[in-house]
MIROBA-78625 format. One record per atom (N, C-alpha, C): residue in one letter; y, x, z. Coordinates in Angstrom, 1 decimal, always signed. Last residue first. Layout:
! residues N
+------+--------+--------+--------+
| type |      y |      x |      z |
+------+--------+--------+--------+
|    A |      Y |      X |      Z |
...
+------+--------+--------+--------+
//
This chain:
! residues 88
+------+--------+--------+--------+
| type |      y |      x |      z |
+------+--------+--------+--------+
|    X |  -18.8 |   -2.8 |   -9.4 |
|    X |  -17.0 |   -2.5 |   -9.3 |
|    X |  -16.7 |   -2.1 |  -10.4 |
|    X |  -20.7 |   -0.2 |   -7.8 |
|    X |  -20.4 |   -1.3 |   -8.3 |
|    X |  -18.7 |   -1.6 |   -8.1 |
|    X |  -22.2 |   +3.0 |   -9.9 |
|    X |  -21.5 |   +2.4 |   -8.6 |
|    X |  -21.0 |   +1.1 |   -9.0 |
|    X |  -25.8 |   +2.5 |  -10.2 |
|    X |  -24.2 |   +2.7 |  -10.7 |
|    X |  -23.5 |   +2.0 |   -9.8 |
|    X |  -28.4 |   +4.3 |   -8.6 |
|    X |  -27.6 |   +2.9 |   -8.8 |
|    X |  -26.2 |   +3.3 |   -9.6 |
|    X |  -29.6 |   +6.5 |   -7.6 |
|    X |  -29.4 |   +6.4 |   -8.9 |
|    X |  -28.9 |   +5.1 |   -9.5 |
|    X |  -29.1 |   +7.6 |   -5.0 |
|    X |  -30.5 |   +6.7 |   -5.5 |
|    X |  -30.5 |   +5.8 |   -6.8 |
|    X |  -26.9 |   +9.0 |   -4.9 |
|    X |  -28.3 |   +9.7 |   -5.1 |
|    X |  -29.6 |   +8.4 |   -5.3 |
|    X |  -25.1 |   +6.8 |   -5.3 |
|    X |  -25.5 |   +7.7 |   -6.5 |
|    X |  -26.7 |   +8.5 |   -6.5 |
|    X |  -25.3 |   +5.3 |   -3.2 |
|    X |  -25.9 |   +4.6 |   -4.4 |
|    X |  -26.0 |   +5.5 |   -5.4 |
|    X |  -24.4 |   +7.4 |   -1.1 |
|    X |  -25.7 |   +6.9 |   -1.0 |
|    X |  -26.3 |   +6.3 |   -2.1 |
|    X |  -21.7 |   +7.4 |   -2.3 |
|    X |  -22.6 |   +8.7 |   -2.4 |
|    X |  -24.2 |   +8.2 |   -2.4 |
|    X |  -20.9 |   +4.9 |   -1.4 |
|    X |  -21.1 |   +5.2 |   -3.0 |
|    X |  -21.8 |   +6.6 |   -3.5 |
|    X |  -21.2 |   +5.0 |   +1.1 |
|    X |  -21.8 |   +4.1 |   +0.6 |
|    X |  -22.2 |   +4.4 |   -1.0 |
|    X |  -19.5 |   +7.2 |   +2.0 |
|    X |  -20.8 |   +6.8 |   +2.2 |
|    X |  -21.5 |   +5.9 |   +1.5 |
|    X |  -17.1 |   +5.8 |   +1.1 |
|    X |  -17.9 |   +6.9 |   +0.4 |
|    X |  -19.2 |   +7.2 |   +1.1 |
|    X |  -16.7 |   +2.1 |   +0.7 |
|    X |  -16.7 |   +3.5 |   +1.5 |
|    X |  -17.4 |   +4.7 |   +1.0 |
|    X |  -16.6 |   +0.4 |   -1.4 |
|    X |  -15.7 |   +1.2 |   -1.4 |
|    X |  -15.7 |   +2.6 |   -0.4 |
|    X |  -18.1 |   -1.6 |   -0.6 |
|    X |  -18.3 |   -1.0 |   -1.9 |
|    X |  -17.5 |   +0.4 |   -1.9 |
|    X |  -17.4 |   -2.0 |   +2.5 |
|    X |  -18.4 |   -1.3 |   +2.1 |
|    X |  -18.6 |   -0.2 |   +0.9 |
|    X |  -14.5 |   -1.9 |   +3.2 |
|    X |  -14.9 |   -2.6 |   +2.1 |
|    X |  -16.3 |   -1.8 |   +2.1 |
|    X |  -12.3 |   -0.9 |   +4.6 |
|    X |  -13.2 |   -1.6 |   +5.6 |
|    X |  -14.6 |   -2.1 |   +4.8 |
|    X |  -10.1 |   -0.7 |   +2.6 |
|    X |  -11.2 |   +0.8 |   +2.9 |
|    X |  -12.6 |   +0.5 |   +4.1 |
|    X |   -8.5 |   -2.2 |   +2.2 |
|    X |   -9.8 |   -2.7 |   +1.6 |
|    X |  -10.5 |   -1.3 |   +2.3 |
|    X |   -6.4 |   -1.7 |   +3.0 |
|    X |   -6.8 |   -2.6 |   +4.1 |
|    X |   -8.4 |   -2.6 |   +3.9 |
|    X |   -4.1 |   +1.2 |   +3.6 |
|    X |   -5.5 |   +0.6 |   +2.9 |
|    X |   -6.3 |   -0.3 |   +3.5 |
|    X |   -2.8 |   +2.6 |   +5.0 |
|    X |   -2.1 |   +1.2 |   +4.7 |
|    X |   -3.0 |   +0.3 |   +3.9 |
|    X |   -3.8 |   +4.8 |   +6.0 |
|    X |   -3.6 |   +3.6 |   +6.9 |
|    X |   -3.4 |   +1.9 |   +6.1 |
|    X |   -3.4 |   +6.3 |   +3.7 |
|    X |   -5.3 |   +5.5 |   +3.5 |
|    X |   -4.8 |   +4.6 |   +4.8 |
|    X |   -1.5 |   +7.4 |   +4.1 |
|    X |   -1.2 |   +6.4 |   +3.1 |
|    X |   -2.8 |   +6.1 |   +3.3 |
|    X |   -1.7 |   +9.7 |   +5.7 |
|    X |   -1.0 |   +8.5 |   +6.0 |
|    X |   -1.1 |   +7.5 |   +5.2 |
|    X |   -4.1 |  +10.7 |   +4.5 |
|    X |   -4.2 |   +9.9 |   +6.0 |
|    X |   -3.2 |   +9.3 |   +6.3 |
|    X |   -2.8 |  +12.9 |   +2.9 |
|    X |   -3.2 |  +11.2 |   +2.3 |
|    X |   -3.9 |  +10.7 |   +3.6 |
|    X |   +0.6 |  +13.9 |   +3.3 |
|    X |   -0.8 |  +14.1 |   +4.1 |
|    X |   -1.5 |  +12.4 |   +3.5 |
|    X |   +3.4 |  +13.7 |   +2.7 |
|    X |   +2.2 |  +14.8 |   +2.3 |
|    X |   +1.0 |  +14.9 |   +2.7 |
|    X |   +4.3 |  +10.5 |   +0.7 |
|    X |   +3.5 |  +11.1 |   +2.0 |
|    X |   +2.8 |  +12.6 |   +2.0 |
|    X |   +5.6 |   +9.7 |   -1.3 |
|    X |   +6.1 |  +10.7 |   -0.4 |
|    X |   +5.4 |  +11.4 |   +0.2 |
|    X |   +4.9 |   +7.3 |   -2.8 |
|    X |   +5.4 |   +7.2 |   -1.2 |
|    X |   +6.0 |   +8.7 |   -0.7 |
|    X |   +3.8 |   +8.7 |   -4.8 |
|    X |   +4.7 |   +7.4 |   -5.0 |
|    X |   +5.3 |   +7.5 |   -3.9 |
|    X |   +1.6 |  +10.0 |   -3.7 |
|    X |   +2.5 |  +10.8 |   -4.4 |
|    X |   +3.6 |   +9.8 |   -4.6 |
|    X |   +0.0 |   +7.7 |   -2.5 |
|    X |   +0.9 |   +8.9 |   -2.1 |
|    X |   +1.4 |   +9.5 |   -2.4 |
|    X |   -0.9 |   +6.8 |   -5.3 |
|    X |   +0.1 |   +6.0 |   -4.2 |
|    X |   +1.0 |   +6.9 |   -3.3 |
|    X |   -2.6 |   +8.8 |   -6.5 |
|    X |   -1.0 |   +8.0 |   -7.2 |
|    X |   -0.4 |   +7.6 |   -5.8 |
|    X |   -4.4 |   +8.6 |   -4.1 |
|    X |   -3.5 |  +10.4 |   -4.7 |
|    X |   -2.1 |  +10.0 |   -5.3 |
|    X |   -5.7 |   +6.2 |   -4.4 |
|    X |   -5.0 |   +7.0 |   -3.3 |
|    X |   -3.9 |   +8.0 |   -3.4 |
|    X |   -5.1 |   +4.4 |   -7.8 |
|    X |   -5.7 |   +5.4 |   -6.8 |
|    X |   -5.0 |   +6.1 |   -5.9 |
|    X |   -4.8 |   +1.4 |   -7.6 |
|    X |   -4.6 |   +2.5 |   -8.0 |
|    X |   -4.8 |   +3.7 |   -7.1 |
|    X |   -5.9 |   -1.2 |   -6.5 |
|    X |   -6.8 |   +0.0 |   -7.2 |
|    X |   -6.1 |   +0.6 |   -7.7 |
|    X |   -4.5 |   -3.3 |   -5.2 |
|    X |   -4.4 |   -3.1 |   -6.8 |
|    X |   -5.2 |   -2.0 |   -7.9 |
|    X |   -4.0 |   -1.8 |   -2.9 |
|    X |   -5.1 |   -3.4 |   -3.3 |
|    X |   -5.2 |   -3.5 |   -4.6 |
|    X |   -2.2 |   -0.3 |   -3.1 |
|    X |   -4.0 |   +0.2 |   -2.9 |
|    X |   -4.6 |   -1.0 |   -3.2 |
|    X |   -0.4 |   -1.9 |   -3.9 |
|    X |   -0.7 |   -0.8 |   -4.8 |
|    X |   -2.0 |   -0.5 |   -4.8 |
|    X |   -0.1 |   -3.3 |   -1.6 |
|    X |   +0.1 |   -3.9 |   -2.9 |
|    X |   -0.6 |   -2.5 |   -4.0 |
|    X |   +0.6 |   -1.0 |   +0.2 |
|    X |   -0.2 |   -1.6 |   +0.0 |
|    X |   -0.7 |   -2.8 |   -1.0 |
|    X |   +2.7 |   +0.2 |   -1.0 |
|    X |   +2.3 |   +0.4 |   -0.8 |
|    X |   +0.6 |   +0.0 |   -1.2 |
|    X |   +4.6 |   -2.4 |   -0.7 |
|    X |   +4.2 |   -1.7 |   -1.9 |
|    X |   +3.1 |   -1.3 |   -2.3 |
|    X |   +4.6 |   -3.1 |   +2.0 |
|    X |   +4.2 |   -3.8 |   +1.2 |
|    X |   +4.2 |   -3.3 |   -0.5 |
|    X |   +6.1 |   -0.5 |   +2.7 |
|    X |   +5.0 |   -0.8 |   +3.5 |
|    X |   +4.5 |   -2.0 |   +2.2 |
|    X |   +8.7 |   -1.3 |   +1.7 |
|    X |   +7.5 |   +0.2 |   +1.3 |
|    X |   +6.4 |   -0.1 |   +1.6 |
|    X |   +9.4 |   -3.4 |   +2.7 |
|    X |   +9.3 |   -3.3 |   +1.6 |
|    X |   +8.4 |   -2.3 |   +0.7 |
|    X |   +9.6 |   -2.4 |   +5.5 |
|    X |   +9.0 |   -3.6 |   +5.5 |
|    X |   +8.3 |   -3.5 |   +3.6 |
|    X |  +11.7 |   -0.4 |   +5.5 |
|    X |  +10.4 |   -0.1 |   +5.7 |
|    X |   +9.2 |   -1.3 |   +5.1 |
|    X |  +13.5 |   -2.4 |   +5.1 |
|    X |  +13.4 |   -1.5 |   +3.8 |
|    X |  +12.0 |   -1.0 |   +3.6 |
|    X |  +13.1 |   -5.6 |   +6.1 |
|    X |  +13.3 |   -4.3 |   +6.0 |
|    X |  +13.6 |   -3.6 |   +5.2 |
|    X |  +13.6 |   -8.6 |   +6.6 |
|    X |  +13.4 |   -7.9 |   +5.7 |
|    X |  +13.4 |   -6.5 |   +5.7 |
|    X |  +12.3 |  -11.5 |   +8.9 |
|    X |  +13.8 |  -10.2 |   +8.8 |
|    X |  +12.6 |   -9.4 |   +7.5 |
|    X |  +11.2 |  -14.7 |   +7.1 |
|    X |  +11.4 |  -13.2 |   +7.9 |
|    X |  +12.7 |  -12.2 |   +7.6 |
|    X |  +11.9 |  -16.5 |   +5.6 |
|    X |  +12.5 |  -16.8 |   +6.7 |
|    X |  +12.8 |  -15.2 |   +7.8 |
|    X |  +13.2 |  -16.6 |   +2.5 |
|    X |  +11.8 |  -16.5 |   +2.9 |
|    X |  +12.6 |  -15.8 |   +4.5 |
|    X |  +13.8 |  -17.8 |   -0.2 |
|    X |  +13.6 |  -18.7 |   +0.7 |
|    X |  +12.4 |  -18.4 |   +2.0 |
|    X |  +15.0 |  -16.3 |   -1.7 |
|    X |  +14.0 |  -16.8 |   -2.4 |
|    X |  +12.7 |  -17.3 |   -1.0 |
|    X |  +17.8 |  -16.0 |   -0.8 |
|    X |  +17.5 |  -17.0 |   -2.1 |
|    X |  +15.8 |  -17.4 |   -2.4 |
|    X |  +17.0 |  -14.3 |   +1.3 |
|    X |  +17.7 |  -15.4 |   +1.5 |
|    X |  +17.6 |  -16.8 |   +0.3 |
|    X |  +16.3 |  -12.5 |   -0.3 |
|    X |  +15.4 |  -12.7 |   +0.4 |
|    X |  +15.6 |  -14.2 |   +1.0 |
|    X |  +18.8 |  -11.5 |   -2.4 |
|    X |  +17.6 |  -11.9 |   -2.4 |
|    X |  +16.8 |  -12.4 |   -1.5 |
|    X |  +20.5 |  -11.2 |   +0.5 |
|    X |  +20.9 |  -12.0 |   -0.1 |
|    X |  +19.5 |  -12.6 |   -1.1 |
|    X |  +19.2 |   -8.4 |   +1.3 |
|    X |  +18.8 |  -10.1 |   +2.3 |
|    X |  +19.4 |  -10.9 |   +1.6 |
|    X |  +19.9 |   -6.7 |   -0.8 |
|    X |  +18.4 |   -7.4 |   -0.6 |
|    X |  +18.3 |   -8.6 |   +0.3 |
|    X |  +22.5 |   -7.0 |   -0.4 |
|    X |  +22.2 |   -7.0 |   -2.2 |
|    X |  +20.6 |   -7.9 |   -1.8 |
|    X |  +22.7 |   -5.5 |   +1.7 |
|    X |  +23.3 |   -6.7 |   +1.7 |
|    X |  +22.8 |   -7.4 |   +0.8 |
|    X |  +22.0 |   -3.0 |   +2.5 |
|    X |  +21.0 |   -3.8 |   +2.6 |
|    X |  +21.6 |   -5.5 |   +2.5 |
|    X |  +24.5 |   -1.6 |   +2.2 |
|    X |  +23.2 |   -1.4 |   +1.1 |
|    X |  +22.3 |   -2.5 |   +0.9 |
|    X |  +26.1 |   -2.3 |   +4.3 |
|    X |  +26.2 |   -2.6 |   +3.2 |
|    X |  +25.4 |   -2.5 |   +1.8 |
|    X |  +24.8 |   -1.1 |   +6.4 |
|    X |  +24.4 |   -2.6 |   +6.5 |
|    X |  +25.2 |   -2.8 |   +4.3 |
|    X |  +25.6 |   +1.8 |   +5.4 |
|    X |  +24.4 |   +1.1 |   +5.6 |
|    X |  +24.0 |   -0.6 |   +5.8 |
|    X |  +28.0 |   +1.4 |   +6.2 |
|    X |  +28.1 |   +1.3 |   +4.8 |
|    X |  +26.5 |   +1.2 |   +4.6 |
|    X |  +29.4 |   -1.6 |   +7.8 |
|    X |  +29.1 |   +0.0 |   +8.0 |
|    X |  +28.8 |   +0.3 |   +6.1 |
|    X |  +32.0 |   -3.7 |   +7.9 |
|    X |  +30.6 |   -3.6 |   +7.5 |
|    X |  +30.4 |   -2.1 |   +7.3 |
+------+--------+--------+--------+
//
């Protein structure tokens, strides 16, 4: 066993136990953090600093909700100059 397949032995053993059919990554795992995180509203800047990423265009990919009206900045600029409180 290489010594990389042997890192990832610890996790498919978990993944195996908790009865879940797909292949497991590592990537797979970040990727679901990640995004787990942005869904979670913590902010863009935390996540990517979390991830590594130097560029926050990589880490707004993994943002599913940014499709979200409430959420696009057009949107929440437009509700501030018309004096709405932003919603949310």
């Amino acid at each position: 066993m290489s010594r990389s397949r042997s890192l990832l032995a610890p996790g498919e053993r978990l993944v195996k136990q908790a009865g879940i059919d797909k292949r497991i990554s590592p990537h797979s795992l970040r990727h679901s953090f990640i995004t787990a995180a942005l869904d979670a509203g913590v902010p863009l800047r935390d996540v990517q600093e979390a991830a590594s990423h130097a560029d926050p265009r990589t880490t707004m990919r993994y943002d599913r909700a940014r499709r979200s009206l409430d959420r696009h900045a057009t949107y929440i600029v437009s509700t501030f100059i018309a004096g709405a409180t932003r919603p949310g």
